[in-house]
C-alpha positions as CSV (number, residue, x, y, z in Angstrom):
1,X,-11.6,-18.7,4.0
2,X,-7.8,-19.0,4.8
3,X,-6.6,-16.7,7.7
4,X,-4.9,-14.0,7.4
5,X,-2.2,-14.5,9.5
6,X,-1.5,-18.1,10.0
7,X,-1.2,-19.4,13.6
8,X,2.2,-21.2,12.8
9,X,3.0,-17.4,12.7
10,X,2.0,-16.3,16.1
11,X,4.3,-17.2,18.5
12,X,7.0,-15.3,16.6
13,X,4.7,-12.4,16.3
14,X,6.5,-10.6,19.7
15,X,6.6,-7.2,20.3
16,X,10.1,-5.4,20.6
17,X,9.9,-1.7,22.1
18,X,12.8,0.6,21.9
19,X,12.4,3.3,24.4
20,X,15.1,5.8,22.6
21,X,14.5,9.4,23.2
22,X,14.3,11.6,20.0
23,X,16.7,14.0,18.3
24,X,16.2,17.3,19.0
25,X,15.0,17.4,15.2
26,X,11.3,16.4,14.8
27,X,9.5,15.5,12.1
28,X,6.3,16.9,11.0
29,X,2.8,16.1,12.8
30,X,-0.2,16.9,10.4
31,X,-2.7,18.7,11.5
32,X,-6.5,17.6,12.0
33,X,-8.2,18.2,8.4
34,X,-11.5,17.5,7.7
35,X,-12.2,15.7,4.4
36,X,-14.3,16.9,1.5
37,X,-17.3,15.0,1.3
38,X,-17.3,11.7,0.7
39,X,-18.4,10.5,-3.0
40,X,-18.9,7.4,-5.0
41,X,-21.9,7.6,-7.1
42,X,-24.3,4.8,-8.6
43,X,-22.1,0.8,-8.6
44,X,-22.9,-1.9,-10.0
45,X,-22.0,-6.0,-9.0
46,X,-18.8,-5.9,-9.8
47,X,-17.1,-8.9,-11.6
48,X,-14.2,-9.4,-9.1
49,X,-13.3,-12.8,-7.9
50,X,-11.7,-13.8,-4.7
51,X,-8.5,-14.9,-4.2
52,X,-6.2,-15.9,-1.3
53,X,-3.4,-13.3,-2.4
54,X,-6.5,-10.4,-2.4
55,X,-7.4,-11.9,0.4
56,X,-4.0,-11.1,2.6
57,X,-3.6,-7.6,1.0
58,X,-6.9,-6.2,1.9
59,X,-6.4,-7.6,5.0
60,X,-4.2,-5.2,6.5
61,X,-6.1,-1.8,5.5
62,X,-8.3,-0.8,8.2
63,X,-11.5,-1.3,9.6
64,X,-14.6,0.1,7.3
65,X,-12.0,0.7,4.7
66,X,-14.3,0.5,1.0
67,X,-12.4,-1.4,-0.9
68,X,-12.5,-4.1,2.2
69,X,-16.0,-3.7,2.6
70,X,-16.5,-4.1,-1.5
71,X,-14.5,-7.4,-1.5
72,X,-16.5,-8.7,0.7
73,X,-19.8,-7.8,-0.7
74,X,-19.0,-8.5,-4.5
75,X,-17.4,-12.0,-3.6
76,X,-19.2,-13.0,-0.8
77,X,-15.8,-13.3,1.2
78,X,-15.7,-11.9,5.1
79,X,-12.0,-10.8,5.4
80,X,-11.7,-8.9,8.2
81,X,-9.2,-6.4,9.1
82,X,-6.2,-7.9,11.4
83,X,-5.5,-4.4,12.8
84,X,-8.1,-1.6,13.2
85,X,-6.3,1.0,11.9
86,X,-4.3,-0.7,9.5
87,X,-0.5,-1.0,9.1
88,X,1.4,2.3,9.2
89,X,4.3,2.6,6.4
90,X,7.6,2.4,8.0
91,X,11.4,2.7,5.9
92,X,12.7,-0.6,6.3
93,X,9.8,-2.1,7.8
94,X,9.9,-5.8,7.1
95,X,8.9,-9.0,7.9
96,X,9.7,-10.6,10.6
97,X,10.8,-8.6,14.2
98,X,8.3,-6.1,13.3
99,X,5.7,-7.9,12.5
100,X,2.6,-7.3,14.4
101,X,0.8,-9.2,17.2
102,X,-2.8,-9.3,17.1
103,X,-4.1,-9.0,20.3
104,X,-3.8,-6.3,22.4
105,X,-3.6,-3.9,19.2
106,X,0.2,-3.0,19.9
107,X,2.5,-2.1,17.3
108,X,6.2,-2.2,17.4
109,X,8.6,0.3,17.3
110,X,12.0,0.6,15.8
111,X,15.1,2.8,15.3
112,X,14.2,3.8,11.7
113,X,17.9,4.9,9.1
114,X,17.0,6.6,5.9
115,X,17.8,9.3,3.7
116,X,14.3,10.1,3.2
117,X,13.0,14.0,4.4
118,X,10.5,12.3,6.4
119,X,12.3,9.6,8.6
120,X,14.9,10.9,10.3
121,X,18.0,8.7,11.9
122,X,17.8,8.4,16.0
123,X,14.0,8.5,15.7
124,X,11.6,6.0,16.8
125,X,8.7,5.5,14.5
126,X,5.3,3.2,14.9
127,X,6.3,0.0,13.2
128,X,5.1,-1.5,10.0
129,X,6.1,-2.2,6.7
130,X,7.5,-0.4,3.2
131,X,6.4,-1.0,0.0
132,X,8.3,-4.6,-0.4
133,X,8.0,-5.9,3.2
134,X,4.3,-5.5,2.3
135,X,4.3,-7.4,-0.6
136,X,7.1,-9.5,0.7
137,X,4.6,-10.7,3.6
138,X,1.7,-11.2,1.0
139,X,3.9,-13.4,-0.5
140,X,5.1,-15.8,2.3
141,X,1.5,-16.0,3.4
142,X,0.6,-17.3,0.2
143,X,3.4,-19.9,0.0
144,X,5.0,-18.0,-2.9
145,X,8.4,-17.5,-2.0
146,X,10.6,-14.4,-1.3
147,X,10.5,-11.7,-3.6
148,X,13.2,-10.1,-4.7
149,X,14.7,-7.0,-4.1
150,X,13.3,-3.9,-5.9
151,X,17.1,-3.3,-7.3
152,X,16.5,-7.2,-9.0
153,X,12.7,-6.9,-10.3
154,X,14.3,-3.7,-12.4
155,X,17.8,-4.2,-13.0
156,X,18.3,-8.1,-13.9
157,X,17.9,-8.8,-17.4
158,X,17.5,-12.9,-16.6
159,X,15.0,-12.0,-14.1
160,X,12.9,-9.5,-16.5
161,X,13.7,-12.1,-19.7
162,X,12.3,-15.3,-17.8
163,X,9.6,-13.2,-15.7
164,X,8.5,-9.9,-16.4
165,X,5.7,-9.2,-18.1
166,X,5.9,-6.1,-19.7
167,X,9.4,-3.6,-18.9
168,X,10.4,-0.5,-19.7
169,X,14.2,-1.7,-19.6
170,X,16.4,-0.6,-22.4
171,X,17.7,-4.3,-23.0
172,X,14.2,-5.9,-23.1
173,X,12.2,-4.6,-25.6
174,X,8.8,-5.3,-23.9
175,X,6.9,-2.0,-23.8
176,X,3.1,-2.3,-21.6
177,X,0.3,-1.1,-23.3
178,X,-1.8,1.6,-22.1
179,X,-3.8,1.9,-19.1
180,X,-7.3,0.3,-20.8
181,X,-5.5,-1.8,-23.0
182,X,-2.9,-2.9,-19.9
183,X,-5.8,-4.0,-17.6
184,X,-7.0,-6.8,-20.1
185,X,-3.7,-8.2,-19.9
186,X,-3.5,-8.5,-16.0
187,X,-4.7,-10.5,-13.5
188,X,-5.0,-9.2,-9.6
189,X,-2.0,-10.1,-7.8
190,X,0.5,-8.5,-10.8
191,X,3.2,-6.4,-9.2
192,X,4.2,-3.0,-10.7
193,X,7.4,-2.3,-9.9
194,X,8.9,1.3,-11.1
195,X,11.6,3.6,-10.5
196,X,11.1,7.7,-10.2
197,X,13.3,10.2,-11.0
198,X,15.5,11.2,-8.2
199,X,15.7,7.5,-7.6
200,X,12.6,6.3,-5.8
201,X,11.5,3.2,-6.1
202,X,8.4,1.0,-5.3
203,X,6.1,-1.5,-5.8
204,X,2.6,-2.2,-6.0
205,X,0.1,-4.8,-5.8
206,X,-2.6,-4.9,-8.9
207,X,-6.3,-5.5,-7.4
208,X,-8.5,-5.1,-10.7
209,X,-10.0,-2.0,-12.6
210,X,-13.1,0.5,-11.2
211,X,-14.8,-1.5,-13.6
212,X,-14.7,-5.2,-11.5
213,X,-15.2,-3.3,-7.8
214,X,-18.4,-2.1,-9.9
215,X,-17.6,1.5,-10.6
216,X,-20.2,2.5,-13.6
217,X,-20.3,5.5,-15.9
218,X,-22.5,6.9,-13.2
219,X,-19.8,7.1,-10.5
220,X,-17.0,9.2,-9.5
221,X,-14.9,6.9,-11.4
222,X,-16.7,6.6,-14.2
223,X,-13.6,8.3,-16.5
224,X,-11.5,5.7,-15.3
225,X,-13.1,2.4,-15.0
226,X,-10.2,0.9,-17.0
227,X,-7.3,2.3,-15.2
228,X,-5.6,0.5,-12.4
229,X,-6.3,0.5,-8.8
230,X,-2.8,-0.6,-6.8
231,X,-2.5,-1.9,-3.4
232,X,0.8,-0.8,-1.7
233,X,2.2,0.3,1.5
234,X,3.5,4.2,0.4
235,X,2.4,7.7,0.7
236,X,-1.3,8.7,2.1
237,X,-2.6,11.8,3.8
238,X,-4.7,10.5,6.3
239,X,-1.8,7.9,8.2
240,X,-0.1,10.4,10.2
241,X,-3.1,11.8,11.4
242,X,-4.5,8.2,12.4
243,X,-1.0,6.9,14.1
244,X,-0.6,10.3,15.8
245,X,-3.7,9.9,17.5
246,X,-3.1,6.8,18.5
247,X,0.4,7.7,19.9
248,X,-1.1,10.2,22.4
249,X,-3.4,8.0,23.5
250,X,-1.4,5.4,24.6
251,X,1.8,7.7,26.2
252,X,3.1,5.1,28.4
253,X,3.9,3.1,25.5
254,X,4.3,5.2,22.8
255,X,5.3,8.6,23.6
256,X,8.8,8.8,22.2
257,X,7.3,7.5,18.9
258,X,6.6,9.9,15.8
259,X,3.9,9.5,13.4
260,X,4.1,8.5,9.5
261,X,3.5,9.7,6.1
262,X,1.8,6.4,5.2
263,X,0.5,3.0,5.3
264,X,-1.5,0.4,3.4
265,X,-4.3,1.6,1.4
266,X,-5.5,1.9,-2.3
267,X,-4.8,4.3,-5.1
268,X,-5.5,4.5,-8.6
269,X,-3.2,4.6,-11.4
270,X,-3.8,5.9,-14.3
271,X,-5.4,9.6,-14.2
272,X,-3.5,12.3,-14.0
273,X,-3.0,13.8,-10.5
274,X,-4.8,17.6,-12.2
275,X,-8.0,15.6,-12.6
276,X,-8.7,14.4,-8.9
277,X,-11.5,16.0,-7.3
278,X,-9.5,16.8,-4.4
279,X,-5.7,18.1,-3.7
280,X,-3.8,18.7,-0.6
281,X,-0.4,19.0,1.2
282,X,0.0,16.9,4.3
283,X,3.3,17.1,6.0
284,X,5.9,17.4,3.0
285,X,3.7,15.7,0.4
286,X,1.2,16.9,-2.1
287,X,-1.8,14.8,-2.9
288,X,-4.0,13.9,-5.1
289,X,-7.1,11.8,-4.1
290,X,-10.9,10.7,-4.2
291,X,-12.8,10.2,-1.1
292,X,-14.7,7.2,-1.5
293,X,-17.3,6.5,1.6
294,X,-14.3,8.3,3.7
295,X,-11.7,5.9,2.5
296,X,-9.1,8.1,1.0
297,X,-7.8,6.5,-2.5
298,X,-4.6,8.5,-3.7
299,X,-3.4,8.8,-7.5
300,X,-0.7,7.2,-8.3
301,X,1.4,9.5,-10.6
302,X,3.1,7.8,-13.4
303,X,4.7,11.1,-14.8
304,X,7.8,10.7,-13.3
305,X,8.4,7.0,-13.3
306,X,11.8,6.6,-15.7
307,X,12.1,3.2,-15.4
308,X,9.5,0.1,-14.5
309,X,8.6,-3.7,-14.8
310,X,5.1,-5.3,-14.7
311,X,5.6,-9.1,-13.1
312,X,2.5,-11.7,-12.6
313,X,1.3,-13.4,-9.6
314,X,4.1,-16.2,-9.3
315,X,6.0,-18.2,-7.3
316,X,9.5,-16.7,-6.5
317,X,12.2,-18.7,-5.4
């Protein structure tokens, strides 16, 4: 099995701490929440294969997450988790300086800009990646080039002519199917990359259907065992809890560092967000979500997406 983080990697992997005090301005610390029980019903085999791209994404979820677990017992692989509590979402986390060193379990910090409500400028925030440094690190792992910008992968016609394949683009008339139908055509490691309204944008990592993790008629999922299920590096309601918690236990490193609102983990796209079995507001987002052997998947809501592109697993240069 190839490892996850290559050692050619690991002398650069250095730590950087920024010991900046905070604004006066603080963003929000979730509170402790117990989650409903957990839920996954009767599974079968599964018909996923393993794959050295799967194998860097699931990676960096944490320790007893399902979906890492599953991998391993449907393809026989043993990826193991390179942090224990996975890799916290950070705005304009990339790769590179805040990368992550294995061992001792530090992660960085950095002085976080953004326009976002959550991240706030002059704050320091646990280190870790956005949606494309994710996928960006996935990528150079795997030998497959840089991939472009999230602006490029929806904006440039030559890209979305010579690459894409399905897009949502005005110019390219290259509509995807639906969610069943849209599944058949993909293979894990596609990238969905889409566009909200009020201008949000990210990108996603395909990882199969409930159907190839196993999921039957007989299981929660059983409604949707031809949607999507998404890797990324977004939203998620149990991150901040997680990071906050390991922030107060380690003050003398970390105690001018705030929390997140996210990290690497799984949802499902597809379903509507009304038809989860459970729904919640943690810090200023509301969720939708499953609870699968306590491994929180979210839904992915497509309702709002205006504007998106579907690329495969290639090579970018």
């Amino acid at each position: 099995m190839k490892h996850p983080l290559p050692a050619r990697l690991l002398s650069v992997l250095l730590l950087l701490l920024f010991p900046l005090l905070c604004a006066a301005e603080e963003t929000p610390v979730p509170s402790p929440t117990p989650l409903p029980p957990a839920e996954t019903g009767m599974l079968g085999p599964g018909t996923l294969e393993a794959s050295p791209l799967l194998d860097s994404a699931l990676s960096l979820l944490e320790e007893g997450n399902f979906f890492l677990s599953r991998y391993n017992e449907i393809t026989g692989s043993s990826v193991q988790a390179v942090f224990p509590l996975g890799v916290p979402y950070l705005w304009g986390g990339a790769y590179g300086q805040s990368m992550f060193s294995r061992a001792p379990l530090w992660y960085p910090t950095r002085v976080c800009y953004s326009s976002s409500e959550f991240f706030l400028k002059d704050h320091v925030y646990l280190g870790g990646f956005d949606c494309i440094g994710y996928i960006r690190w996935i990528w150079l792992d795997n030998h497959l080039g840089q991939v472009p910008s999230l602006n490029t992968l929806l904006d440039d016609p030559d890209r979305q002519q010579k690459q894409s394949l399905y897009s949502s683009s005005e110019w390219l008339n290259r509509p995807a199917p639906d969610w069943a139908a849209l599944g058949k055509t993909l293979s894990p490691g596609a990238l969905f990359v889409n566009r909200k309204e009020g201008g949000g944008r990210h990108i996603m990592m395909y990882i199969g259907t409930p159907r190839m993790w196993g999921f039957t008629e007989s299981s929660v999922l059983g409604p949707w065992l031809d949607d999507l299920l998404m890797i990324h590096c977004g939203l998620n309601p149990v991150y901040g809890e997680r990071m906050q918690r390991y922030i107060d236990a380690h003050p003398e490193k970390y105690s001018v560092c705030h929390t997140t609102d996210g990290g690497v983990a799984v949802s499902l796209l597809g379903p509507a967000k009304e038809d989860a079995p459970f729904h919640s507001r943690v810090q200023l987002t509301d969720y939708a979500f499953f609870n699968l052997d306590g491994t929180v998947m979210t839904v992915y809501s497509a309702d709002q997406v205006i504007k998106s592109a579907w690329y495969p697993a290639i090579r970018f240069d």
